[in-house]
PyMOL Python script that loads the backbone (N, CA, C, O; Angstrom):
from pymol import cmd

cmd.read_pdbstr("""\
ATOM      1  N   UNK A   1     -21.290 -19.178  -0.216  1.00  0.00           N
ATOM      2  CA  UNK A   1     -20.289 -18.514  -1.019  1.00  0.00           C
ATOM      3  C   UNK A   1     -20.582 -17.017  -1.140  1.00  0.00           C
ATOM      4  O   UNK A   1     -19.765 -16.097  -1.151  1.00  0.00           O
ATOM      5  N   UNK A   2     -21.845 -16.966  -1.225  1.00  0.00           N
ATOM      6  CA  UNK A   2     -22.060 -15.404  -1.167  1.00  0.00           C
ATOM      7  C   UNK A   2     -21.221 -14.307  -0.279  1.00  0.00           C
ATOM      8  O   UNK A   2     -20.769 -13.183  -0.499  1.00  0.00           O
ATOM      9  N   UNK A   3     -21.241 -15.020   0.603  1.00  0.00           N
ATOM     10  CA  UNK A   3     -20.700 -14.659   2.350  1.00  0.00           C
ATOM     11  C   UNK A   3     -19.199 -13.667   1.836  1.00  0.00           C
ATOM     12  O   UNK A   3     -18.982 -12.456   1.786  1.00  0.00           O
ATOM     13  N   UNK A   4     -18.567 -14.609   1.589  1.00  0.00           N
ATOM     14  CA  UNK A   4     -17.711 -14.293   0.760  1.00  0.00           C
ATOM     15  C   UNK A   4     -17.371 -13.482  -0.659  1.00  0.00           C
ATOM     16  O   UNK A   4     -16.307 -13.380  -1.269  1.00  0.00           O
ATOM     17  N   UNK A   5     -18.289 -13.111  -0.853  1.00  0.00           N
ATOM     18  CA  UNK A   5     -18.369 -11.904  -1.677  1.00  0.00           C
ATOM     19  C   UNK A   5     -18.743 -10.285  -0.942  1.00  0.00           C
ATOM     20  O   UNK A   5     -18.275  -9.201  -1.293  1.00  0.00           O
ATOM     21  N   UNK A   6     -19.584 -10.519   0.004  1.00  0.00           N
ATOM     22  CA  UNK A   6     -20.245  -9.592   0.434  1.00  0.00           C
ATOM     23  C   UNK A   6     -19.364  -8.704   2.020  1.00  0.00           C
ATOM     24  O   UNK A   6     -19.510  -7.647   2.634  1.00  0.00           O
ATOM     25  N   UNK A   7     -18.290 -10.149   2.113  1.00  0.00           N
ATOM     26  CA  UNK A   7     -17.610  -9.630   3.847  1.00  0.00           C
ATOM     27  C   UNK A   7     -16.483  -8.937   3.138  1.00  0.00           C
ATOM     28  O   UNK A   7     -16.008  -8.287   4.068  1.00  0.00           O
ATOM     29  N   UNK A   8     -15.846  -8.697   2.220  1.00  0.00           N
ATOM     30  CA  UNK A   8     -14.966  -7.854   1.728  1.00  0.00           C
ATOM     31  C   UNK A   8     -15.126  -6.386   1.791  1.00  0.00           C
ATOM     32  O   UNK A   8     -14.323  -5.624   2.330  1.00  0.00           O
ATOM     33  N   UNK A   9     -16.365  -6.003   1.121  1.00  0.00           N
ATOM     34  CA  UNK A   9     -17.454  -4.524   1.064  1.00  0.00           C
ATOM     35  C   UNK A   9     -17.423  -4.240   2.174  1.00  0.00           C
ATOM     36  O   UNK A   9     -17.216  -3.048   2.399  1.00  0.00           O
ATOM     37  N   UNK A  10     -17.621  -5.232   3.449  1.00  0.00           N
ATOM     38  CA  UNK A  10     -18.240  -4.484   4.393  1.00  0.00           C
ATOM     39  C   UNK A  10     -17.045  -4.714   5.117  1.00  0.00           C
ATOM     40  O   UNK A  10     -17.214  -4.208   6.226  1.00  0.00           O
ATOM     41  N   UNK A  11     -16.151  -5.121   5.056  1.00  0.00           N
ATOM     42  CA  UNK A  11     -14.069  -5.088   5.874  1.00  0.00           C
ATOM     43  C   UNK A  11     -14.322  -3.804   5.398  1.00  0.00           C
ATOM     44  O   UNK A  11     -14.462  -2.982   6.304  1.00  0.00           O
ATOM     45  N   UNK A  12     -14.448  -3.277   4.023  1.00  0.00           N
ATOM     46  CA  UNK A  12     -13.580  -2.171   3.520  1.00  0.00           C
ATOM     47  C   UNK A  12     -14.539  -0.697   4.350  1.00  0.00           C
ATOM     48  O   UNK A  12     -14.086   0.216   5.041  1.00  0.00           O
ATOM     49  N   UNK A  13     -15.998  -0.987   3.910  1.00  0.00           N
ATOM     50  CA  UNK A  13     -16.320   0.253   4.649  1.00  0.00           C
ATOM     51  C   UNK A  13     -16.450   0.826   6.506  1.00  0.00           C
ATOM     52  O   UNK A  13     -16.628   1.865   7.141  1.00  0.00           O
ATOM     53  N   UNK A  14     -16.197  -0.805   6.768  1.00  0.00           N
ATOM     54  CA  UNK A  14     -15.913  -0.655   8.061  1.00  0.00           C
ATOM     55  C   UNK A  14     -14.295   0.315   7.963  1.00  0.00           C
ATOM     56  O   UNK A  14     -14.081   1.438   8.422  1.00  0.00           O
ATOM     57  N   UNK A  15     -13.498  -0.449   7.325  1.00  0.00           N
ATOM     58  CA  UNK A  15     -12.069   0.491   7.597  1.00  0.00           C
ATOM     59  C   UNK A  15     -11.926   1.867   7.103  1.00  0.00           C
ATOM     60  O   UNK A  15     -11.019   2.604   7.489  1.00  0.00           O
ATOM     61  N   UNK A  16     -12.793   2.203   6.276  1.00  0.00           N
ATOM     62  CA  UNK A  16     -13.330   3.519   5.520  1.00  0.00           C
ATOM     63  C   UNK A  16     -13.888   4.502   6.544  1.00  0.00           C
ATOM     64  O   UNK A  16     -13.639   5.706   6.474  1.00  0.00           O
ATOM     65  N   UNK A  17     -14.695   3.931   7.552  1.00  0.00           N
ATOM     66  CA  UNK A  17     -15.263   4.604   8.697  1.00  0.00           C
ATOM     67  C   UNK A  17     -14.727   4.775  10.154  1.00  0.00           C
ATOM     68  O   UNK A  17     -15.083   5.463  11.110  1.00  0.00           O
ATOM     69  N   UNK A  18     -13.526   3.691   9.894  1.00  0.00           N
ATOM     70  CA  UNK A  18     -12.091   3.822  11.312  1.00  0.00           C
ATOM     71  C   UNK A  18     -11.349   5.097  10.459  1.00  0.00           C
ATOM     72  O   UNK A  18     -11.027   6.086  11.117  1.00  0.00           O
ATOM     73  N   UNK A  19     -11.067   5.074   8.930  1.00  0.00           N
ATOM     74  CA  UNK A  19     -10.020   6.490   8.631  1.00  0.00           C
ATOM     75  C   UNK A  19     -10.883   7.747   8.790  1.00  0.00           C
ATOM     76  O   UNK A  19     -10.544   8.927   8.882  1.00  0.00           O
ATOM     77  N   UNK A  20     -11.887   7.269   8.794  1.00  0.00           N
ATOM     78  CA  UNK A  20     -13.010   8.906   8.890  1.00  0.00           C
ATOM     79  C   UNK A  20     -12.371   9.287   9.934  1.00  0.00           C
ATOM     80  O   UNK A  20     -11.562  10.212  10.004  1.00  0.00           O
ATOM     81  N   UNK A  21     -12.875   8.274  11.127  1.00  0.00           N
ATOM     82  CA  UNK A  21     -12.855   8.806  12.870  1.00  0.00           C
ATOM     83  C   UNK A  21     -11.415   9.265  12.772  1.00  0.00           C
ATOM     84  O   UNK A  21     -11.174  10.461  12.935  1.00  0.00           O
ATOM     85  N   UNK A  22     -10.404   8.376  12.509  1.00  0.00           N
ATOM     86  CA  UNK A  22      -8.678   8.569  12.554  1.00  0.00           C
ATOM     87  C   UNK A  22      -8.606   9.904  12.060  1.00  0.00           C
ATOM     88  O   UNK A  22      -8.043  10.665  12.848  1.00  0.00           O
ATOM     89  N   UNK A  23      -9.019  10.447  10.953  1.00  0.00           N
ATOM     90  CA  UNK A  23      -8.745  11.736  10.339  1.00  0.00           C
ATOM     91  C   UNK A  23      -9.513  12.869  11.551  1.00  0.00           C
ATOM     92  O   UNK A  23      -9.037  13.987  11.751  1.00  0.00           O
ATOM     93  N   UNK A  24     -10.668  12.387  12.230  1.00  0.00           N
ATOM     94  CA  UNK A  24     -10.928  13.562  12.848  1.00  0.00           C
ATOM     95  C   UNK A  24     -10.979  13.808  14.536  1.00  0.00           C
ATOM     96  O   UNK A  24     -11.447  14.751  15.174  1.00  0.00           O
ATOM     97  N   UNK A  25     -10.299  12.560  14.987  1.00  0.00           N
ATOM     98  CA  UNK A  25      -9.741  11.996  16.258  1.00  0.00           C
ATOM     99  C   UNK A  25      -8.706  13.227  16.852  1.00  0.00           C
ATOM    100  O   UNK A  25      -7.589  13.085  16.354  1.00  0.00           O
ATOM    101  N   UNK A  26      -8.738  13.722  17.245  1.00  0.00           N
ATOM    102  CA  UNK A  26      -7.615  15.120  17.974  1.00  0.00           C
ATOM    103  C   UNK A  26      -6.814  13.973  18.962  1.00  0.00           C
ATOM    104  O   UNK A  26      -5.585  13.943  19.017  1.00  0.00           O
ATOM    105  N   UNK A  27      -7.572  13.157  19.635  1.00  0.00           N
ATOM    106  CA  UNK A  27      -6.409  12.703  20.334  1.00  0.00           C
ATOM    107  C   UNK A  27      -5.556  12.070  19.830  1.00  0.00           C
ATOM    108  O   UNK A  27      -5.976  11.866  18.691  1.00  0.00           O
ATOM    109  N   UNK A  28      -3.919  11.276  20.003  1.00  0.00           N
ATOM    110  CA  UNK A  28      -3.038  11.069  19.184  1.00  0.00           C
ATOM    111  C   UNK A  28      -3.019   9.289  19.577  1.00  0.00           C
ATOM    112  O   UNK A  28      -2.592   8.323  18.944  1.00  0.00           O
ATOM    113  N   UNK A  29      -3.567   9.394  20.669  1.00  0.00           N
ATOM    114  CA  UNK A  29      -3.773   7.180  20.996  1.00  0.00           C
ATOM    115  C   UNK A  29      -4.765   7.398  19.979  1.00  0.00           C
ATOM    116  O   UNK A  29      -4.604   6.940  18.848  1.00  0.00           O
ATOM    117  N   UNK A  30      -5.750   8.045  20.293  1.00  0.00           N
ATOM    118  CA  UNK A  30      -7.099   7.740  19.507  1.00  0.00           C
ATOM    119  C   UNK A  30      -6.731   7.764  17.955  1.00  0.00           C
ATOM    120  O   UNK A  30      -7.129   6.773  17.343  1.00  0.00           O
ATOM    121  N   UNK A  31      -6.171   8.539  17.351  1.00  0.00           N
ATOM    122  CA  UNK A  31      -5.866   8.555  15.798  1.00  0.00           C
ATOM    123  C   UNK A  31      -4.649   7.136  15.544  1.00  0.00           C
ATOM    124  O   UNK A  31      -4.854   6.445  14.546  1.00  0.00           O
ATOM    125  N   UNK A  32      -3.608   6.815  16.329  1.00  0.00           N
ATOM    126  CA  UNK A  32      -3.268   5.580  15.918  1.00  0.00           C
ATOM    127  C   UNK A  32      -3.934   4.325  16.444  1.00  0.00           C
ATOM    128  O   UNK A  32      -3.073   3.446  16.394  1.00  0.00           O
ATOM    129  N   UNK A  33      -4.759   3.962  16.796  1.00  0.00           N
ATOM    130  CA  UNK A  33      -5.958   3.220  17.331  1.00  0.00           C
ATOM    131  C   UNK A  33      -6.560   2.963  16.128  1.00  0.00           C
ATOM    132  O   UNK A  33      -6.631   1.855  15.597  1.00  0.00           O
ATOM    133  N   UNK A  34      -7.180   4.441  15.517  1.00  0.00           N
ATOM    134  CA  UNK A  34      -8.082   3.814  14.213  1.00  0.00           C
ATOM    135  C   UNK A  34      -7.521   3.714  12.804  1.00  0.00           C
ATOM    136  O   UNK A  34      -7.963   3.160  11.797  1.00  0.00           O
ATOM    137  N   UNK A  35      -6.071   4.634  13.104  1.00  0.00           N
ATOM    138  CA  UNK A  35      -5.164   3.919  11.676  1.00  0.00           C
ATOM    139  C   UNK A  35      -4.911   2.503  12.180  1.00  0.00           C
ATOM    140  O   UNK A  35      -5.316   1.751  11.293  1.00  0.00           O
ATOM    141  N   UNK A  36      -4.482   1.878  13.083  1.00  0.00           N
ATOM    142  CA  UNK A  36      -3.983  -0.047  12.853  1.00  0.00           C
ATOM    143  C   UNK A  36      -5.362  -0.529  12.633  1.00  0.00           C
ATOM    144  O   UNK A  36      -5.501  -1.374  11.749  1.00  0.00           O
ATOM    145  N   UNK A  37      -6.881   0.040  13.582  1.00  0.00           N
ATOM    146  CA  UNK A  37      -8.151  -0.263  12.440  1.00  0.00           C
ATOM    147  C   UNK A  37      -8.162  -0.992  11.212  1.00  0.00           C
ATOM    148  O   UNK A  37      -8.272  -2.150  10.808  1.00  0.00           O
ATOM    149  N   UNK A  38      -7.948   0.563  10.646  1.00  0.00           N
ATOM    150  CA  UNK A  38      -8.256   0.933   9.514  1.00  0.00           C
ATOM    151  C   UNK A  38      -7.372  -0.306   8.530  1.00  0.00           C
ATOM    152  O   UNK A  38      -7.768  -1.232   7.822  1.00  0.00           O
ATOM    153  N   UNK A  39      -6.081   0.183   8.873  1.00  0.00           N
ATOM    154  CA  UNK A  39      -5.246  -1.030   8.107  1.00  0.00           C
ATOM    155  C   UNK A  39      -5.511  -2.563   8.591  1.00  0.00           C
ATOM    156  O   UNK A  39      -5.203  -3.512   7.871  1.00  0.00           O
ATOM    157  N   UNK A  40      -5.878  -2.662   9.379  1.00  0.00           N
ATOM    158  CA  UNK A  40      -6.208  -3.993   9.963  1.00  0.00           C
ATOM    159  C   UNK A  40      -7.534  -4.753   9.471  1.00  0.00           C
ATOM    160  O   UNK A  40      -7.605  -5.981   9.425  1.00  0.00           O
ATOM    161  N   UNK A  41      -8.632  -3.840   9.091  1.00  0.00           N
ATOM    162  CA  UNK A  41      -9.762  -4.194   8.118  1.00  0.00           C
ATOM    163  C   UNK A  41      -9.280  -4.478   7.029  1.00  0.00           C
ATOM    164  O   UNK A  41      -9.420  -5.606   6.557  1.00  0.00           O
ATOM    165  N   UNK A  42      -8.501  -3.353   6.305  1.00  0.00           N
ATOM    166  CA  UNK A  42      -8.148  -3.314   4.655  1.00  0.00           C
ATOM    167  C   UNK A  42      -7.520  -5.092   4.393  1.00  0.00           C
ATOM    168  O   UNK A  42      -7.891  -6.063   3.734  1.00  0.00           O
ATOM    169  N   UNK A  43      -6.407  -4.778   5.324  1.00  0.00           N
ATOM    170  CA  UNK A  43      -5.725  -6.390   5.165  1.00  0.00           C
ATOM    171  C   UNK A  43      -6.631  -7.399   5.470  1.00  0.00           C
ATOM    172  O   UNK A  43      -6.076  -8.410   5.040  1.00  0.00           O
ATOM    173  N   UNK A  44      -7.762  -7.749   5.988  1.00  0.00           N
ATOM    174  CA  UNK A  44      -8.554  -8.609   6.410  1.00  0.00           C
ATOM    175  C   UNK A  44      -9.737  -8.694   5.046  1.00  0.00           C
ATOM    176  O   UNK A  44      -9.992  -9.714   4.405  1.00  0.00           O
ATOM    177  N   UNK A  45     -10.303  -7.414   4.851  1.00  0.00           N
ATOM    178  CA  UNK A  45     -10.933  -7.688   3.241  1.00  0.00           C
ATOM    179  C   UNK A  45     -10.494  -7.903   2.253  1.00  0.00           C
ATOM    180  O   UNK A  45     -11.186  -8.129   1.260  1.00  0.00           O
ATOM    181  N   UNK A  46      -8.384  -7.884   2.263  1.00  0.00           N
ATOM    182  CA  UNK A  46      -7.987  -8.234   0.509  1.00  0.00           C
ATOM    183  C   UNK A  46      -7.527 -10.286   1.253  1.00  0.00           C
ATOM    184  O   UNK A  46      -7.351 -11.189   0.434  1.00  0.00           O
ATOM    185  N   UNK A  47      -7.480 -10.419   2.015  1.00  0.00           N
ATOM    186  CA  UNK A  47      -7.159 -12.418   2.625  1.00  0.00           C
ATOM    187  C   UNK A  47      -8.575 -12.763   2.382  1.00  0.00           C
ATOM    188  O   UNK A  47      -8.639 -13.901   1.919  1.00  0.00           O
ATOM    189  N   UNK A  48      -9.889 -12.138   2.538  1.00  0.00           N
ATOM    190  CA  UNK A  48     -11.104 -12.555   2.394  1.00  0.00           C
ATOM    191  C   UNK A  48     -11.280 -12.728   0.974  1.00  0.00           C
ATOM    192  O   UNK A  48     -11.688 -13.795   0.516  1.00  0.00           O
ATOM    193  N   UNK A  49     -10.924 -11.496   0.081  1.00  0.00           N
ATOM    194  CA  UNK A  49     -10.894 -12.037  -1.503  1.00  0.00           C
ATOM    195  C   UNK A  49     -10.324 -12.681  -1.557  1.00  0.00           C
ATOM    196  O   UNK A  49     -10.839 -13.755  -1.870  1.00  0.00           O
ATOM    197  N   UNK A  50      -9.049 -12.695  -1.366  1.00  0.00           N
ATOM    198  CA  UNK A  50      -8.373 -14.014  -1.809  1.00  0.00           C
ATOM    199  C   UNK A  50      -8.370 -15.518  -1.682  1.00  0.00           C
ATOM    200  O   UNK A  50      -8.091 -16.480  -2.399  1.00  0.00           O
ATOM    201  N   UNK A  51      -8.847 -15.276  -0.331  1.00  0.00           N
ATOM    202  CA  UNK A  51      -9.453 -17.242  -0.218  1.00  0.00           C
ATOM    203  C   UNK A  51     -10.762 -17.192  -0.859  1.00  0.00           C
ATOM    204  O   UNK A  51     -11.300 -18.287  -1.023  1.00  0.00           O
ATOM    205  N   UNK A  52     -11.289 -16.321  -1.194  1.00  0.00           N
ATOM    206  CA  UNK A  52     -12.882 -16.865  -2.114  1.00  0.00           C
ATOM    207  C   UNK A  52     -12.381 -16.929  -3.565  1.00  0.00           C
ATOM    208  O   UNK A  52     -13.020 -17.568  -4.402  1.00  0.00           O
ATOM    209  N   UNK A  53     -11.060 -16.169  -3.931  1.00  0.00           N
ATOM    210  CA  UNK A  53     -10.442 -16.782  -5.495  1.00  0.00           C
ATOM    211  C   UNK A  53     -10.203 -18.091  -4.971  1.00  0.00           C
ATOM    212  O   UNK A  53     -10.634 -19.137  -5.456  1.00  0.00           O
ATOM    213  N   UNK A  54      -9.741 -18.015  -4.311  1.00  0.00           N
ATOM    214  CA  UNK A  54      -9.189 -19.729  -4.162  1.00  0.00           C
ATOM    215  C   UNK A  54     -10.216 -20.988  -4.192  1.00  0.00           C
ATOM    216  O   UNK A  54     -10.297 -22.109  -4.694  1.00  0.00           O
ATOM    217  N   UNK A  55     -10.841 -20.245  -3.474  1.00  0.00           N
ATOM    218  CA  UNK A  55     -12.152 -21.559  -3.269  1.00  0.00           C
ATOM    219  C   UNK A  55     -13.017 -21.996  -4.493  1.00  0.00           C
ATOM    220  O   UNK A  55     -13.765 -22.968  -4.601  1.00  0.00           O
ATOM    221  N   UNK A  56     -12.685 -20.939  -5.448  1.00  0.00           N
ATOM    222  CA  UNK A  56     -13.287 -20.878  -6.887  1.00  0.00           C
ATOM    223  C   UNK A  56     -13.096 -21.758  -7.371  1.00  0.00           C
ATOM    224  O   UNK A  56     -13.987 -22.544  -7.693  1.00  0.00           O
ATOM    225  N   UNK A  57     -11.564 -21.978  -7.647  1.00  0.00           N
ATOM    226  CA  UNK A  57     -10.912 -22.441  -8.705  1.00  0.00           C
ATOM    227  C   UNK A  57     -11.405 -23.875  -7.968  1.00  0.00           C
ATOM    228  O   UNK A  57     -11.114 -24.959  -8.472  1.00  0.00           O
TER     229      UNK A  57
END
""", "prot")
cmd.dss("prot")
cmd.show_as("cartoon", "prot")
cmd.util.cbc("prot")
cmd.orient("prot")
């Protein structure tokens, strides 16, 4: 269960470190590459909280 506490933090700073690169990416594939990243972590660490609420209850 821990697992599940701890893979959320690390979705988010992984996608925290795709908007870094995205923000300083000059090329324009390369900057939308690490924005769907970026959003693609975020959405993957808030389904990870949410099935560990679930699994709670």
């Amino acid at each position: 269960m821990s697992e599940l506490i701890t893979q959320p933090d690390k979705l988010r700073a992984d996608a925290a470190e795709c908007a870094l690169i995205r923000d300083l990416a000059t090329d324009r594939d390369k900057r939308e590459l690490f924005a769907r990243l970026a959003e693609h972590l975020s959405t993957l660490a808030a389904e990870v909280e949410r099935a560990a609420d679930l699994s709670e209850r």
